[in-house]
C-alpha angles and dihedrals in degrees: 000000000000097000078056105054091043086061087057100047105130083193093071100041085162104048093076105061127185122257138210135159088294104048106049096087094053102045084052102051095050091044089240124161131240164143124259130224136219089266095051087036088058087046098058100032081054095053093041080056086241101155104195124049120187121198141143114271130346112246103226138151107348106230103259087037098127083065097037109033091222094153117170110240082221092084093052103048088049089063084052108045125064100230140117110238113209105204146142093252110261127338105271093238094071138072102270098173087060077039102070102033079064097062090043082058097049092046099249116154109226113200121177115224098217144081096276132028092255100144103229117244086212089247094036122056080213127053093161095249126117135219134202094232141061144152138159105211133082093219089059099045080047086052093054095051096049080046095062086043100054088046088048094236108166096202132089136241121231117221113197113197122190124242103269107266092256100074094040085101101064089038094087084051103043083051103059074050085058107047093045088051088051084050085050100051090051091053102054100028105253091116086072102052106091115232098003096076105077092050086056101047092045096058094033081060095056091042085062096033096056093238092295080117099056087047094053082047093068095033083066104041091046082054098045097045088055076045108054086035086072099041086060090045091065097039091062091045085059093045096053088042088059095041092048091059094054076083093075098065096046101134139182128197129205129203095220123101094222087070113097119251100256132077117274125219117243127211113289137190092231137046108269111239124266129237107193102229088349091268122163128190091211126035109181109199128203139040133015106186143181101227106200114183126187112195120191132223093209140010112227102209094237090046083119083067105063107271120132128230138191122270145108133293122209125186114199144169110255142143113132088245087053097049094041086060099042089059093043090049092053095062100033132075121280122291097355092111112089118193106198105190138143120254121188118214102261145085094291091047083051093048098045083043092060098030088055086050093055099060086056088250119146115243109189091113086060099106129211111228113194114235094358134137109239109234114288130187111173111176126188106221124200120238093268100050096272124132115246106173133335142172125221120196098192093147091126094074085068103051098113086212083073098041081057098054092042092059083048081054104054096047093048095053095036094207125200092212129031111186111193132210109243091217091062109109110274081245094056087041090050099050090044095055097040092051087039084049094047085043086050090235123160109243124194119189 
């Protein structure tokens, strides 16, 4: 309470200070107080791993901005953070026509939550500005943010929510109140003040509007935090549905040569996910692979002739057929993506086995080959990121057991599209293609 009510102390106007991206560090290091805005908000809800923030009215370009350059930091942390931001569009007092170009610029999506692609103006549901978004469904805006995160986009979506139809009314009104306070700040210099200015002009607007304005203000942000809340709800049920269906590709290997040559479930918690016949609309044929990379800080100039040196050493999960999957896999249904690869029995087949589980992928098509060497590809990397030398043990992809079972593979799913590794041998990439051709599946090399 007392932190609170420090923050609300009308006696030390200047002791709580606003803060944006550049002045966090700041604010931190000499202990200050302080409000953040939507910039710094994204910031730290970024960092806490919180996906949806709800809030008023986007800051965004200033009218008069292509002169002035006063250019809310808003816009740009929200091209940097990955989180969907609730809001009423842009605060009213601002050019949203500029507004909005500038997101387009920075790569923002801007979706409307609401029945048409009108574009909000904070106190109006209309500003006469299109989008080229909308839903109404916060299944739909949860989708779009897990989207962006399958896919590992770093930016965030803007989600612009109408006043609730109750205070349209006063919308037409509270803006007259707007335009005169922007008048205003021209005349007497505020508007070019920096951040000042939208304190000013936010309180300048209730002053005129007789308060109706602070009261549609809260209307709205009551309205867009049940909003956004729901919004979040339906993330996390997408996050625990992916997550759930990691279960299914839970696999175990045994030494002994009276196993079978597949991969064997092992006991789970939970129930291992279901593929009805085994069908999958996309088979990707070729390499899984454990990339291991050892970059170096420095080059000593006799390292050729077999001196270490220090560096770093990365293991990864690679192959072209792997990767190809793991993307696939990313934008497509749930367990409609089918990885067929050979494995060999030892600690890299058990690492590219686990690590294909936890993406969620299946990995019945990853194939036990007896005696074999799982797929390596260890690269020696120069201190800036080139590649000096490497080895790449990719011999599995020859043995003839594993060709068989791929073709077995290919009748039993029936795919609709089989996509096939270009480093697999010209005989393995002909068979595929002409039993591919007689089963009138699509093929893509």
């Amino acid at each position: 309470m007392a932190e609170v009510e420090r923050l609300a102390n009308p006696e030390k106007p200047g002791s709580v200070v606003k803060i944006s991206r550049r002045d966090i560090a700041p604010a931190v290091a000499l202990r200050s107080s302080g409000g953040t805005t939507i910039s710094a908000t994204l910031i730290f809800a970024a960092l806490a791993g919180i996906k949806v923030f709800a809030t008023g009215g986007l800051g965004g370009v200033h009218r008069g901005g292509e002169l002035s350059m006063d250019i809310s930091a808003d816009l740009q942390e929200l091209a940097r953070c990955p989180v969907g931001l609730v809001s009423s569009g842009a605060k009213s007092i601002l050019d949203i026509g500029r507004t909005l170009e500038y997101l387009e610029t920075l790569g923002v999506p801007v979706i409307s939550y609401g029945p048409s692609k009108e574009f909000p103006a904070f106190f109006a549901p209309r500003s006469g500005f299109q989008v080229p978004w909308n839903t109404h469904s916060p299944h739909t805006a949860a989708n779009i943010l897990h989207t962006q995160s399958q896919l590992r986009m770093n930016n965030g979506a803007l989600f612009a929510v109408p006043i609730p139809a109750k205070f349209e009314a006063a919308g037409a009104e509270i803006q007259l109140a707007v335009d005169q306070a922007v008048a205003e700040s021209e005349t007497n210099g505020i508007s070019k003040r920096g951040k000042e200015a939208t304190p000013w002009l936010l309180k300048r607007v209730s002053e005129l509007s007789k308060g109706s304005s602070l009261a549609s203000n809260i209307a709205l942000l009551e309205n867009n935090v049940r909003i956004g809340g729901e919004i979040a709800v339906e993330y996390q049920k997408l996050v625990e549905e992916q997550s759930c269906s990691s279960d299914y590709v839970t696999v175990g290997f045994s030494a002994t040569s009276e196993q079978s040559s597949r991969p064997q479930p092992l006991a789970s918690k939970k129930e291992p996910l279901t593929i009805e016949n085994d069908h999958a609309s996309l088979l990707v044929f070729g390499a899984a692979a454990v990339d291991i990379s050892a970059n170096a800080f420095e080059m000593a100039p006799n390292f050729a002739s077999g001196s270490t040196v220090p560096g770093t050493i990365a293991v990864s999960l690679g192959g072209v057929a792997r990767n190809i999957a793991e993307a696939s896999h990313r934008v497509s249904p749930k367990g409609s993506v089918l990885l067929v690869a050979p494995i060999g029995n030892d600690a890299f087949g058990h690492l590219l086995t686990e690590g294909t589980a936890n993406f969620g992928m299946r990995t019945d098509g990853l194939l036990l080959q007896k005696n074999q060497r799982t797929a390596v590809c260890n690269m020696i990397m120069d201190s800036h990121g080139g590649l000096t030398t490497g080895i790449a043990d990719m011999a599995i992809l020859e043995i003839e057991q594993f060709q068989t079972e791929a073709i077995g593979m290919i009748k039993r799913v029936n795919p609709t599209l089989v996509i096939i590794d270009g480093n697999c041998s010209p005989e393995i990439i002909s068979t595929v293609v002409k039993l591919c051709t007689e089963q009138g599946i699509k093929v893509f090399l």
